[in-house]
C-alpha positions in Angstrom: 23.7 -6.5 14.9 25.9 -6.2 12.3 26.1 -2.6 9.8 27.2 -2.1 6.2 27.6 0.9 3.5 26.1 -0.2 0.3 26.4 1.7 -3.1 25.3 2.7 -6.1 28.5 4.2 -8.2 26.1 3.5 -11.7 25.1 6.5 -10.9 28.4 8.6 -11.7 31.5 7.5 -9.2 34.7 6.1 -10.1 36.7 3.2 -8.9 38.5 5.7 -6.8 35.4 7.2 -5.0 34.5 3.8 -4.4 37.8 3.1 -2.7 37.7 6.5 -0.6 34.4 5.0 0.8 35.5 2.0 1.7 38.4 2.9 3.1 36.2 4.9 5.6 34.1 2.6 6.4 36.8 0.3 7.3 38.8 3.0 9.2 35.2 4.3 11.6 34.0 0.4 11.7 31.9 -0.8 9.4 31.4 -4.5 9.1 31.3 -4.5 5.3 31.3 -2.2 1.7 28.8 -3.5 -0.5 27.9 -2.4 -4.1 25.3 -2.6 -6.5 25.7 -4.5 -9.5 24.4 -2.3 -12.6 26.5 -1.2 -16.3 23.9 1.9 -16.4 22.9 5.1 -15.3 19.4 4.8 -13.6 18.1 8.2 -14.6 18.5 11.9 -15.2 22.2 13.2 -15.0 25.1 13.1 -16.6 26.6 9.4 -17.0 30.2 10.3 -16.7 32.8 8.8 -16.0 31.2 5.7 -16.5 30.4 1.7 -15.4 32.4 -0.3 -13.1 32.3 -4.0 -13.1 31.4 -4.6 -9.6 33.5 -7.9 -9.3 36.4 -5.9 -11.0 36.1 -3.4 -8.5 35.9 -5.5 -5.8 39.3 -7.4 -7.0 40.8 -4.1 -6.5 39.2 -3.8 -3.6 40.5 -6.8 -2.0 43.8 -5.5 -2.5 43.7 -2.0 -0.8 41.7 -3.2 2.2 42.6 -5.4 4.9 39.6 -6.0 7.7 36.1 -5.2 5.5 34.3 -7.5 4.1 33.4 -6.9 0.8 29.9 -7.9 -1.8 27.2 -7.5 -4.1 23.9 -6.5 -3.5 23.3 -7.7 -5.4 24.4 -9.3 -8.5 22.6 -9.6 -11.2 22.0 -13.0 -12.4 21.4 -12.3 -16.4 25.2 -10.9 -16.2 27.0 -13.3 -16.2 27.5 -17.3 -16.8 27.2 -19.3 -13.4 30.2 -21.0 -14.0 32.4 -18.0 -14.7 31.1 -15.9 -11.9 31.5 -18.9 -9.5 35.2 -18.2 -11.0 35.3 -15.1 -10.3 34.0 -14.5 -6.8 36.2 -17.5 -5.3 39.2 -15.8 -7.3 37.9 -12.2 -5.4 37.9 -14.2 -2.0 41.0 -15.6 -2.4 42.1 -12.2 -3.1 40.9 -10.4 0.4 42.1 -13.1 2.1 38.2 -14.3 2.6 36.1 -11.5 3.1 33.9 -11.7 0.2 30.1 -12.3 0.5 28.4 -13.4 -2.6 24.9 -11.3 -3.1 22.7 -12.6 -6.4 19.0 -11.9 -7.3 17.4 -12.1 -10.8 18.3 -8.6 -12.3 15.6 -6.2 -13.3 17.0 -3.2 -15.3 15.9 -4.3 -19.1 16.9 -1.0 -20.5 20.8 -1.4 -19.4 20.9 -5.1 -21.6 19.2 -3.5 -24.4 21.9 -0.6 -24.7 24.6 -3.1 -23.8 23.5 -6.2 -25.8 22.9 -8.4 -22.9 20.1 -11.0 -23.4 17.1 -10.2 -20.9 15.0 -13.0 -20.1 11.2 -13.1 -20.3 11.2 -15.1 -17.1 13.9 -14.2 -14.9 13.3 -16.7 -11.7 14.3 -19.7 -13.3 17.7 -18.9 -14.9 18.5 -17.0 -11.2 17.4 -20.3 -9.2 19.8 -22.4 -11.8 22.4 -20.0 -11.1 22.4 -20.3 -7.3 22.3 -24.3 -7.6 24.8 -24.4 -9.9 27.5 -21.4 -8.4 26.8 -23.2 -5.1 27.0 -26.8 -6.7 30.4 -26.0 -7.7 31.9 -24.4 -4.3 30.5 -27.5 -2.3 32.1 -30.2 -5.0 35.2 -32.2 -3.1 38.4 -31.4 -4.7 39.3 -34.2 -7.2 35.2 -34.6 -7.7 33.4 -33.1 -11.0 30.2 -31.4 -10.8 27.4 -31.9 -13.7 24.0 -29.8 -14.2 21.6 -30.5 -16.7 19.0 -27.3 -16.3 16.4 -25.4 -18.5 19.1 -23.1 -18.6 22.2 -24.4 -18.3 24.3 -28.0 -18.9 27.6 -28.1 -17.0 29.2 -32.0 -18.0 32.6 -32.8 -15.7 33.3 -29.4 -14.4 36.4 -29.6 -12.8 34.6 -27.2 -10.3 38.0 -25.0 -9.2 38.7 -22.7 -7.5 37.2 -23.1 -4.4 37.0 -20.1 -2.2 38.5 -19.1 1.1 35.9 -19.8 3.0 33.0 -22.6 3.3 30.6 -22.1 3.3 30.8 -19.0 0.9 28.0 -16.1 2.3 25.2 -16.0 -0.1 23.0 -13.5 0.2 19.4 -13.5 -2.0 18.0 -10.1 -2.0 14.4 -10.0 -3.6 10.7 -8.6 -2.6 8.8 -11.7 -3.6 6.5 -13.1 -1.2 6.6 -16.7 -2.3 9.8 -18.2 -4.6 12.0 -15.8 -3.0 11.4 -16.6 0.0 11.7 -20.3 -0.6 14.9 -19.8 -2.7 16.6 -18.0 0.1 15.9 -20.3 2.7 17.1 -23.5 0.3 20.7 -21.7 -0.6 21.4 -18.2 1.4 23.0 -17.6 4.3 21.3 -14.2 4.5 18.2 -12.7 2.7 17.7 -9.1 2.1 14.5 -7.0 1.8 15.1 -4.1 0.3 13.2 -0.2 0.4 10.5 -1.1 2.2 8.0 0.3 5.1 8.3 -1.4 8.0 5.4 -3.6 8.0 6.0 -5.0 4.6 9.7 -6.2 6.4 7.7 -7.3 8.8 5.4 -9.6 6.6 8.6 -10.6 4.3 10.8 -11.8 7.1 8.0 -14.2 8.9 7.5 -15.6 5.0 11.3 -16.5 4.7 10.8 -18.1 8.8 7.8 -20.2 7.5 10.1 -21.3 4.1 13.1 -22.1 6.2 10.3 -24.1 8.8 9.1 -26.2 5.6 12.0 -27.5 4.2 13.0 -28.3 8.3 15.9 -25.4 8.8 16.1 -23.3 11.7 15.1 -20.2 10.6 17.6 -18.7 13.0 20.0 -20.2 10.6 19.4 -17.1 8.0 20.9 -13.7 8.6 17.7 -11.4 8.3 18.7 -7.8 6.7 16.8 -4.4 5.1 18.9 -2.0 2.9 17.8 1.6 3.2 18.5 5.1 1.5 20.0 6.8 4.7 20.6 10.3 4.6 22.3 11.1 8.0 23.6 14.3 10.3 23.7 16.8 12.8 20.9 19.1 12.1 18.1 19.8 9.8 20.4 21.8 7.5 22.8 19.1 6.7 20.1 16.4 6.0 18.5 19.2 3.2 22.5 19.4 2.1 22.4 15.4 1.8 18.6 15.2 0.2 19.7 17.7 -2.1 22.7 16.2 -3.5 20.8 13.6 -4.6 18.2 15.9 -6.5 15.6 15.3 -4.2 14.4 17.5 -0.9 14.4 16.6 2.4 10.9 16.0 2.8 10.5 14.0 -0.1 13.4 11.7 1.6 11.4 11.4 4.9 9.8 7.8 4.4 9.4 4.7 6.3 11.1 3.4 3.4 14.4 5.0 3.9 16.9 6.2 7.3 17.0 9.7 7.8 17.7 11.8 10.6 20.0 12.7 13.7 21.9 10.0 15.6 19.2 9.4 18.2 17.0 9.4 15.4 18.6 6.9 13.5 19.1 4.8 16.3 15.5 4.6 17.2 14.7 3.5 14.0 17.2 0.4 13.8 15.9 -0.5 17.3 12.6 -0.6 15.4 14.2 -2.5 12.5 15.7 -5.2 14.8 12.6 -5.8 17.3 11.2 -7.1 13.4 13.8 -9.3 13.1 16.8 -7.6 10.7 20.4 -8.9 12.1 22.3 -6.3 9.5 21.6 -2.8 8.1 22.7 -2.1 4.7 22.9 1.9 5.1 22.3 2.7 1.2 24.6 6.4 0.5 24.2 7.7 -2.8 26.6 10.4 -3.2 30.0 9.5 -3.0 31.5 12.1 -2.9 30.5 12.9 0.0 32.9 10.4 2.4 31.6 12.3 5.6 28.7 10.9 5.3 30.2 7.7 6.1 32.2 8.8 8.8 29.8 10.9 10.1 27.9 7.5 10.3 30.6 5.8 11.7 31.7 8.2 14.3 28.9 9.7 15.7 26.0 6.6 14.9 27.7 3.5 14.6 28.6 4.2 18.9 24.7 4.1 19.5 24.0 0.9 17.2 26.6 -0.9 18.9 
């Protein structure tokens, strides 16, 4: 079973918190650093200092890490061009050396492309499925081989289809809580689907709908990485998980869910073993304040040994 920290610096962090994290992680052994993909401020609160670009970020990144791996979860899909963030994430995995894994779903948050000026479809799920066919379209071409598309959406004529990344098959991850077309998408392009903030019987449901889409189109279903990414509030006693809630504005009852991971170590344990007898391969452990880089090492020191 593999673990990862996933973030959300929209909601006030710097590149430079988000570096302190992942160096963490790396250092107590985490498999991966993943981070949302928003320009916005979901919220009350101050929005200082500001957006990061989460491929930007990741560039940098790629550079100041060595072992991580290193994603979205996910990207949004009415950011940017498929042919330009094809670019860009084989650019990012040449730059960790391959470590990259490409997350995408169809975007959500209207209010941060009205105040940016970014065009928010009235149907998001067919530009997104366009996206994956053509971003994938282009890693798979042969070098010396074009690659054409001729969508709804999108027309690609005699794309030289370069770079290519590091690795091939990239990881594609499709993150989404549909019951039907995401399920189908994810089991025709992703290496791993995500469910994400959700009790445990709805993972339950999800994961044997994306099984019975992999069983249709004749793929093993144990082909595709199963995975839930949870709010986690972690630690040693009751009066550092109400420090933790806190510091996110909420209190530690209101964090006590089946939706989210809260607790001791043994506690956290016995709910991933509940997590994985439902099928999830990966744990995205969701932090939200990161300023608090304890948190992941208390993770990573004192839960990560009981996971393993």
């Amino acid at each position: 079973m593999e673990f990862t920290i996933f973030t959300e610096p929209q909601q006030g962090f710097s590149y430079d918190d988000q570096l302190a994290f992942a160096r963490a992680a790396e250092r107590t052994g985490f498999d991966a650093f993943f981070r949302s993909d928003h320009y916005m401020r979901m919220g009350a609160g101050s929005p200082l200092p500001g957006p990061t670009d989460a491929w930007t970020t990741l560039a940098g990144l790629a550079r100041e890490t060595s072992t991580i791996r290193l994603g979205t979860l996910v990207s949004s899909a009415t950011h940017r061009h498929p042919a330009v963030l094809a670019i860009q994430v084989a650019q990012v995995d040449a730059m960790s050396g391959g470590r990259v894994e490409f997350g995408l779903g169809t975007g959500w948050f209207e209010q941060e492309h009205i105040a940016l000026g970014i065009p928010f479809p009235n149907k998001r799920f067919p530009p997104f499925e366009e996206q994956l066919a053509i971003v994938t379209g282009l890693w798979a071409t042969p070098v010396g081989e074009t690659f054409s598309f001729d969508g709804e959406h999108y027309t690609l004529v005699d794309s030289p289809a370069l770079p290519k990344p590091v690795q091939s098959p990239m990881p594609v991850i499709v993150g989404g809580t549909g019951a039907q077309r995401t399920p189908r998408v994810a089991a025709q392009y992703a290496t791993e689907y995500n469910l994400g903030f959700q009790p445990e019987a709805v993972i339950a449901e999800r994961f044997a709908a994306v099984r019975a889409a992999c069983e249709r189109i004749g793929r093993d279903p144990a082909s595709l990485k199963m995975s839930v990414a949870l709010t986690t509030f972690a630690g040693a006693d009751e009066r550092e998980l109400e420090r933790r809630a806190e510091a996110t504005g909420r209190t530690l009852d209101q964090v006590r869910s089946d939706r989210n991971i809260v607790g001791t170590p043994d506690q956290i344990a016995e709910k991933v073993a509940r997590l994985r007898e439902l099928g999830a391969q990966r744990v995205h452990f969701q932090l939200l304040d990161l300023r608090d880089v304890s948190h992941v090492e208390f993770l990573g020191t004192e839960v990560l040994p009981l996971l393993r």
